[in-house]
PANU-273471 format. One record per residue (C-alpha): residue in three letters; x, y, z. Coordinates in steps of 0.05 Angstrom, whole numbers, plus 5000, padded with zeros to 4 digits. Example, Ala and Ser with C-alpha at 12.3 -4.5 7.8 and 13.67 -1.06 7.14 Angstrom:
2
ALA524649105156 SER527349795143 
END
This chain:
634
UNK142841203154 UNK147340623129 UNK143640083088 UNK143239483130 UNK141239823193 UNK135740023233 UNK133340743232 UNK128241203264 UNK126941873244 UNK122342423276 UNK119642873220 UNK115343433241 UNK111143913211 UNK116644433219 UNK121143983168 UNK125344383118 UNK121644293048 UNK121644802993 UNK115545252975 UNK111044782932 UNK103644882906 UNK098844582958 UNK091544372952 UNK087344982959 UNK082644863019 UNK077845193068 UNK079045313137 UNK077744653189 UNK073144633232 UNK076044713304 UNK074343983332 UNK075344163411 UNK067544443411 UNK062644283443 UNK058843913392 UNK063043343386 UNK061342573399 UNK067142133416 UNK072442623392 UNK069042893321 UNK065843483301 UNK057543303300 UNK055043913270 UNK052243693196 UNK055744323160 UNK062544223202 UNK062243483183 UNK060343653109 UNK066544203109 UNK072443713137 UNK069343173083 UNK070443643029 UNK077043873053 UNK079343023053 UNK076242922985 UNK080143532955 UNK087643302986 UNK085142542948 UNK085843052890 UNK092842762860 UNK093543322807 UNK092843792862 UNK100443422896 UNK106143842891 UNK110643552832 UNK117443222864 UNK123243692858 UNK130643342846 UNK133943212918 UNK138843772909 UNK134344282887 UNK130144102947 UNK135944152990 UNK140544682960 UNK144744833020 UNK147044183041 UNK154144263019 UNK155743513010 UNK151743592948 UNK155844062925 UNK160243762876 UNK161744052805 UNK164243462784 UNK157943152777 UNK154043552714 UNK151943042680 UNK150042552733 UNK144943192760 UNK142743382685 UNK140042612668 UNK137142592741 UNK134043222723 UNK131443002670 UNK128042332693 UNK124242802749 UNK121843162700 UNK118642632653 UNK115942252711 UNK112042942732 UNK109742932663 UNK106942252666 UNK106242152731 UNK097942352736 UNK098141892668 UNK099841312714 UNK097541362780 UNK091141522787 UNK086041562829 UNK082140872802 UNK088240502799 UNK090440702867 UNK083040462883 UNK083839892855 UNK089239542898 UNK087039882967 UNK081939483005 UNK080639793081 UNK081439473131 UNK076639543199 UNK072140183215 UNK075140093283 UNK081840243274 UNK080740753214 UNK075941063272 UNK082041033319 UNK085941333267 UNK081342003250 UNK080942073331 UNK088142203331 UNK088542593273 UNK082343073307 UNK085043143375 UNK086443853383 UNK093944053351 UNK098544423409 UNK106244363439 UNK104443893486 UNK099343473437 UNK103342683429 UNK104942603349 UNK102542103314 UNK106341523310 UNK107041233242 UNK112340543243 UNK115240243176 UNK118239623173 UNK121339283112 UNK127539043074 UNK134039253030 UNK127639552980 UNK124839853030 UNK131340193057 UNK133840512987 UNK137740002955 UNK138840212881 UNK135840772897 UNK137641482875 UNK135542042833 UNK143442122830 UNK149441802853 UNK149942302905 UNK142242322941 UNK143241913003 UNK139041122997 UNK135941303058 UNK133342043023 UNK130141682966 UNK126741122995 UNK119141082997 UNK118741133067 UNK122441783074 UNK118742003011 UNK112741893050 UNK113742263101 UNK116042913065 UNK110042823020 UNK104942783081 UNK108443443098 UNK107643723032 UNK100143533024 UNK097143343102 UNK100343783150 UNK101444493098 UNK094144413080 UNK090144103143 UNK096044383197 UNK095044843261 UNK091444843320 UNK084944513290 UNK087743793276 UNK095043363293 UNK098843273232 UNK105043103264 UNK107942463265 UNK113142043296 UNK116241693245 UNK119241033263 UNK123540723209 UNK124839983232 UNK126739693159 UNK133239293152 UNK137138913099 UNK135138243084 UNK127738433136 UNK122537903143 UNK116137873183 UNK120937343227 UNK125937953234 UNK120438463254 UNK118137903305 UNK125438023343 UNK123538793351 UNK116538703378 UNK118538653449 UNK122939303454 UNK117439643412 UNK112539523462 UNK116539593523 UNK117940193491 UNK110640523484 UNK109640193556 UNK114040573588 UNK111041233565 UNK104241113564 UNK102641103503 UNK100940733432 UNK103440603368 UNK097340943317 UNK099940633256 UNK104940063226 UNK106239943155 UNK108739223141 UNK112639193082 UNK116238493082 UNK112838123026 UNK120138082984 UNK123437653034 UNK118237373073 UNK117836583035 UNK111336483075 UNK113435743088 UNK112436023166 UNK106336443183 UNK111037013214 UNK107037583179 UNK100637183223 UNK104737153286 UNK107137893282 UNK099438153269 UNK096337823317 UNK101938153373 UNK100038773343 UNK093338763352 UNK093138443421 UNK098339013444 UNK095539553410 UNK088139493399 UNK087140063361 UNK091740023315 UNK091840053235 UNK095539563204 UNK097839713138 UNK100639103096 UNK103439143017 UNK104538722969 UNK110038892925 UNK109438952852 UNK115938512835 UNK113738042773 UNK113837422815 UNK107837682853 UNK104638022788 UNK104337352750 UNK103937192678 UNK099137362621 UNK095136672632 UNK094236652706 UNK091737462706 UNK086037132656 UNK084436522709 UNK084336992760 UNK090836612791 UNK095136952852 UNK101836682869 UNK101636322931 UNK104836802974 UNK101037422952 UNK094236932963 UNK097836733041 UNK099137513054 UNK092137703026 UNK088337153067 UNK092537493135 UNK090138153109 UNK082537973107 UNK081937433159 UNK084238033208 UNK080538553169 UNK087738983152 UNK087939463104 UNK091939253037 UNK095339572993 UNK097339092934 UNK102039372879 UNK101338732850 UNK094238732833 UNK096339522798 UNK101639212755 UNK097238712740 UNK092439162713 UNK096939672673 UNK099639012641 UNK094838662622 UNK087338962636 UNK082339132569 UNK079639712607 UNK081040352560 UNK084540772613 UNK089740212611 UNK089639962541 UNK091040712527 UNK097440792563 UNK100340142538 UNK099340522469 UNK102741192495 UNK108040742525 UNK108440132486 UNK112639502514 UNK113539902576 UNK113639812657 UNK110240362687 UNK109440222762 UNK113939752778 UNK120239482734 UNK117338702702 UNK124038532666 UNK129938222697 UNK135138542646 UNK137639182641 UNK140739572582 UNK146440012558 UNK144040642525 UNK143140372460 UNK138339962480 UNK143439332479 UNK140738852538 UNK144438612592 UNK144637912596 UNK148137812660 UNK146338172729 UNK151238702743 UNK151139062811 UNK156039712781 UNK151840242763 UNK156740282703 UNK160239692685 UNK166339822637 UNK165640512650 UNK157840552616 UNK152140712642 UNK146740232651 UNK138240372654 UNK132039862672 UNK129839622606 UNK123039812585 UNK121240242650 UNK118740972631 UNK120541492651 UNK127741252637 UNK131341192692 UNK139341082699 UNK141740632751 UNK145741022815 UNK147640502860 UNK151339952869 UNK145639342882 UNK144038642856 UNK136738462836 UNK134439002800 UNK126038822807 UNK126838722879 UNK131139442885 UNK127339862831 UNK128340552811 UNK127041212850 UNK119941312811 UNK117540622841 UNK119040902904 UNK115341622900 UNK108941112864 UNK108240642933 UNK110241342970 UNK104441692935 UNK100141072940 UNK100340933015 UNK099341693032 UNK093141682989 UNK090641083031 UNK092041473088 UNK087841933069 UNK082441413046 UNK082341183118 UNK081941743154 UNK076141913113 UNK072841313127 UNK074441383196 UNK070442043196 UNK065241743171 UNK065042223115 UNK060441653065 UNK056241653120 UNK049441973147 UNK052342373203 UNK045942203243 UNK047041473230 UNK054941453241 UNK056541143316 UNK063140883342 UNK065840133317 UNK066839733369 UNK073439473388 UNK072938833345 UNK076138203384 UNK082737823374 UNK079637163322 UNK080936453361 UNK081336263287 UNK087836333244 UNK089936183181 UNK095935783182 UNK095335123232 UNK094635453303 UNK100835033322 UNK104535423264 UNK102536003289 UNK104435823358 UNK111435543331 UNK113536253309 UNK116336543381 UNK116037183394 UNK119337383464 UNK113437783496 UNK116437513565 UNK123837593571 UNK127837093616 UNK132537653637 UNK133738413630 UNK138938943648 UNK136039663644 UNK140040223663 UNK133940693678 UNK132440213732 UNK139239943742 UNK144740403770 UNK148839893789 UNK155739823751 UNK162139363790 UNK169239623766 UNK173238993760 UNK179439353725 UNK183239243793 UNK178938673828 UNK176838093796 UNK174037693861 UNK168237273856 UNK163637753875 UNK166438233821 UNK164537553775 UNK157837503799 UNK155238143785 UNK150738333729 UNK154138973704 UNK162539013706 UNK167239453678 UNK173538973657 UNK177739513614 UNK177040243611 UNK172840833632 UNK165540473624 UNK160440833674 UNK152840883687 UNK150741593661 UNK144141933658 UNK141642673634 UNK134742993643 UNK131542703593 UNK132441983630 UNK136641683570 UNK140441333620 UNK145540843594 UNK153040533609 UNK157540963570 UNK164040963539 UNK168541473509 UNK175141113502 UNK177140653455 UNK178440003478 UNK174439983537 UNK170439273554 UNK163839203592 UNK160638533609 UNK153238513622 UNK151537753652 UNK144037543633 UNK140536833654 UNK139436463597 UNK134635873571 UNK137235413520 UNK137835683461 UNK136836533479 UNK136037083437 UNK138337623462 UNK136938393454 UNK141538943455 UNK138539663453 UNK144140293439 UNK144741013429 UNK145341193365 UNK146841993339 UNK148942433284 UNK154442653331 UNK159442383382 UNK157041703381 UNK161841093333 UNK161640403329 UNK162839823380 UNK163239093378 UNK159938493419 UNK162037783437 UNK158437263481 UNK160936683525 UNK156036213565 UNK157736073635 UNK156035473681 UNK153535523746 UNK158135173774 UNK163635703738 UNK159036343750 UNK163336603805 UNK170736343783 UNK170636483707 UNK175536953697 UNK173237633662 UNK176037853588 UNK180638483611 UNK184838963573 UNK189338393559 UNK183438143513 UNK181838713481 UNK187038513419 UNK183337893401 UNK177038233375 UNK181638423313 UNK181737713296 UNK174137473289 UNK176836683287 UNK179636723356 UNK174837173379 UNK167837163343 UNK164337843344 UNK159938323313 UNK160339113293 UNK153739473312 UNK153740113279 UNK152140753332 UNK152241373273 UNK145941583245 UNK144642223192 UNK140142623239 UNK138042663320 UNK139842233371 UNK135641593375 UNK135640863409 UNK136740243372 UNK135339513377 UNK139339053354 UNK137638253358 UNK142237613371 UNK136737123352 UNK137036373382 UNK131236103379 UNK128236493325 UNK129636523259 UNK134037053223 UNK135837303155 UNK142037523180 UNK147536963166 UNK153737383206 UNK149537423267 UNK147436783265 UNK153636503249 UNK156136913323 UNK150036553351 UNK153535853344 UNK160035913352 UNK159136223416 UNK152336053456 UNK149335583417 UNK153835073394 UNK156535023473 UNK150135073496 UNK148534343453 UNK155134073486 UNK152934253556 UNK146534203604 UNK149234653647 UNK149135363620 UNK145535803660 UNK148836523644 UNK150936873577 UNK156137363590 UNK155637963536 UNK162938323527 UNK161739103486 UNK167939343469 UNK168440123445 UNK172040023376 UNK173440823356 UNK180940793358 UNK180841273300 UNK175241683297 UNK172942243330 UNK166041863349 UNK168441473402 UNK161641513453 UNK157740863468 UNK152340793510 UNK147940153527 UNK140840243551 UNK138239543556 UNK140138813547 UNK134838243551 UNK135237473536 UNK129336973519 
END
């Protein structure tokens, strides 16, 4: 996956992975009997036996030790590259000292240290799912992440070969609840598998994740079904001037009652704090506004922050130790801004080359040392590989923690009855009108959906009004409605060139949603243009045609944006948002915004439409497929 874009990956229990040491642990008890109350097993000595079996995976000795990405994935032949020996041997290397220390650093009372769960209701929800009864036709669980260019791999790499998207936490997180949840508590007698849904982006705040709300639930309306777990990991970029984080939890939890909200705080030294507030007890302001949204609606938190805090500067002996075995060192998360040469010569300026003037470059005073791979600015907000297997480790263990606690597994099983669903709080914690001022399009204005639109006008040779008028028109090309047995119906291209207009009513000021196909075959790249329309011009505004199709070259004459429709693996939707209204990180998009809705939109009263122009871009590649699910405006 491309940094910068959206991804989703489905990761199942069948995942390729090489033969590791696993926790050694009896067999579960089968939790379809008889002797079950509201979906677990009742039966004291079946209770007592899956309790023991959690406790020994919260074992982190007991964790398969990370293998370097090309040993894990010998046959991948774009690994393959003799030319890079000494990029693999220091790699090497740096895995192995961080399995050597890596038990020294994370343990099991630091890890408990920055996790505080969050209701019994949703980690009840939680160890439900986990307990139904594995088969074929059992639903995964559904696991979203959502986050920002950390998040997504930037600087990341073990090498300057592994793929961002490979090393990130997220990914890292999935493998290792394959490695440690599904080879040890896998089968018939629980569901281990999981849907992973990777919605981070470059440059992601809560006010980004706000724009895919709608689609996400549309999309788990349409089937049925609910999202079991999100993992909010926005902290970097969210300035928490506007209570987005608020806004976006309390969709969640009206949409998806049961759900288990995970929310971290990053351990970048702006939200770990100096030597002086750690002694007053002091938070930075944003870590205090994202902890009071954790607590007021009783998330669980996981606060990297509060871990670096305490391997910095804590008197406890299990800390003051390490500081001795690792004196003047970061451990969890990089805390200085420089980097350094090899000598140990600081950097004084920030360099995004992995190896400027031809030398490579570390993070200064991390352990295990780690060389930098990739080509990214801001080195504490895009830390090292080992940062990312730490929060991997550290949010699987938390997992576990809460599906624990969702079994009641602290508790008298006599005593242990079902939470109820706890209510939505009238209360919030930012001003209620703040909360209210952060829009999130629950109700859209207009949509075009091809699995309940056929409909598609071919205006190549007629452009009459009636041609003008309709919602869905081919203008250039061999655009055509399309649909397969798996109902991912869509308008599809496979020649370049070819131009599509999709006509939505718009508000002032719209935001508009686009969701595509996106594959790790057949499918390229397109670009998308707007123009508003008048009512009074709705039916004699001439269509963009072939004759058109020139000026997207040439972004001053024709504004536009490239959406990206390759992905490394499967053949997934995307979502991709044109904010109006709401605010964005994303200065291109926004920039496409005004100069061609919004800006017009101030000049005239009278826009009712936004006409949408996709043009299929693969002139030379041998992706040239598009296909368009779904369009809506706000």
């Amino acid at each position: 996956m491309a940094i910068g874009t959206l991804g989703l990956l489905l990761l199942h229990a069948n995942s390729k992975l090489p033969n590791l040491r696993t926790p050694l642990i009896r067999q579960l008890p089968h939790p379809s009997t008889n002797n079950q109350r509201d979906g677990f097993p009742t039966e004291n000595s079946k209770h007592k036996n899956f309790c023991e079996d959690i406790n020994s995976l919260l074992d982190l000795s007991q964790w398969p030790q990370i293998v370097f990405f090309k040993d894990r994935l010998p046959d991948d032949p774009k690994h393959v590259d003799p030319r890079n020996g000494e990029d693999d041997a220091q790699g090497r290397s740096a895995v192995a000292e961080f399995n050597r220390m890596r038990n020294l650093v994370l343990t099991s009372a630091l890890i408990d240290e920055g996790i505080s769960e969050g209701g019994m209701y949703a980690a009840q929800s939680f160890a439900k799912r986990v307990m139904k009864r594995g088969n074929e036709k059992s639903r995964p669980l559904s696991i979203a992440v959502t986050g920002n260019s950390f998040t997504i791999g930037s600087n990341c790499g073990e090498s300057t070969t592994q793929p961002s998207d490979d090393c990130a936490w997220p990914y890292r997180l999935a493998r290792r609840w394959t490695e440690v949840v599904t080879r040890s508590l896998g089968g018939n007698a629980t569901n281990t598998k999981i849907e992973w849904r990777m919605l981070q982006a470059n440059a992601q705040g809560s006010n980004d994740v706000a724009h895919r709300l709608p689609s996400l639930i549309d999309e788990y309306r349409a089937k049925n079904e609910t999202l079991d777990v999100i993992i909010l990991n926005n902290g970097i970029v969210d300035n928490m001037i506007k209570p987005w984080l608020e806004a976006i939890v309390r969709v969640l939890l009206e949409k998806f009652p049961q759900i288990m909200i995970i929310s971290l705080v990053d351990g970048i030294p702006e939200f770990v704090g100096s030597w002086d507030k750690y002694q007053k007890n002091m938070q930075p302001e944003r870590v205090r506004r994202t902890i009071m949204t954790q607590e007021h609606y009783n998330l669980t938190g996981v606060d990297f922050a509060k871990m670096s805090r305490l391997l910095r500067y804590s008197e406890k002996e299990r800390y003051t130790s390490l500081r001795r075995q690792y004196p003047e060192s970061s451990l969890l998360w990089p805390q200085l801004k420089q980097m350094e040469y090899a000598n140990g010569t600081i950097i004084t300026e920030e360099l995004a080359d992995p190896r400027p003037h031809g030398l490579q470059v570390y993070w200064a005073n991390y352990t295990p040392r780690v060389a930098k791979t990739k080509v990214a600015h801001f080195p504490l907000n895009h830390p090292p590989w080992p940062t990312h297997q730490y929060v991997a480790d550290t949010v699987l263990f938390a997992l576990l923690r809460l599906l624990r606690t969702g079994m009641g597994c602290a508790d008298n099983i006599g005593a242990r009855e079902a939470a109820a669903r706890p209510p939505l709080p009238e209360t919030t914690v930012a001003e209620k009108a703040e909360v209210n001022g952060c829009f999130i399009c629950l109700e859209p204005r207009d949509r075009l959906d091809a699995r309940a639109l056929e409909s598609i006008v071919d205006g190549t040779k007629n452009d009459g009004p009636s041609v003008r008028e309709s919602p869905v028109v081919v203008t250039c090309g061999d655009w055509r409605w399309v649909t397969d047995e798996r109902r991912r119906s869509g308008w599809q291209s496979d020649r370049a060139g070819s131009l599509i207009r999709f006509r939505l009513k718009a508000d002032e000021e719209p935001t508009i949603s686009l969701t595509y196909m996106t594959s790790h075959a057949s499918f390229g790249n397109f670009q998308v243009t707007f123009r508003p329309i008048s009512k009074v011009n709705a039916s004699v505004q001439p269509l963009m045609g072939c004759n058109d199709v020139a000026n997207f070259e040439n972004k001053t004459i024709l504004p536009s944006k490239s959406l990206e429709g390759r992905r490394a693996e499967f053949s997934l939707w995307e979502t991709y948002i044109f904010p109006g209204k709401l605010d964005s990180n994303d200065t291109d998009t926004n920039e496409l915004m005004r100069k061609t809705i919004l800006d017009k939109m101030r000049e005239s009263s009278n826009i009712e439409y936004v006409d949408m122009y996709v043009k299929n871009n693969n002139y030379h590649m041998d992706r040239r497929r598009i296909k368009i699910q779904t369009i809506t405006s706000c």
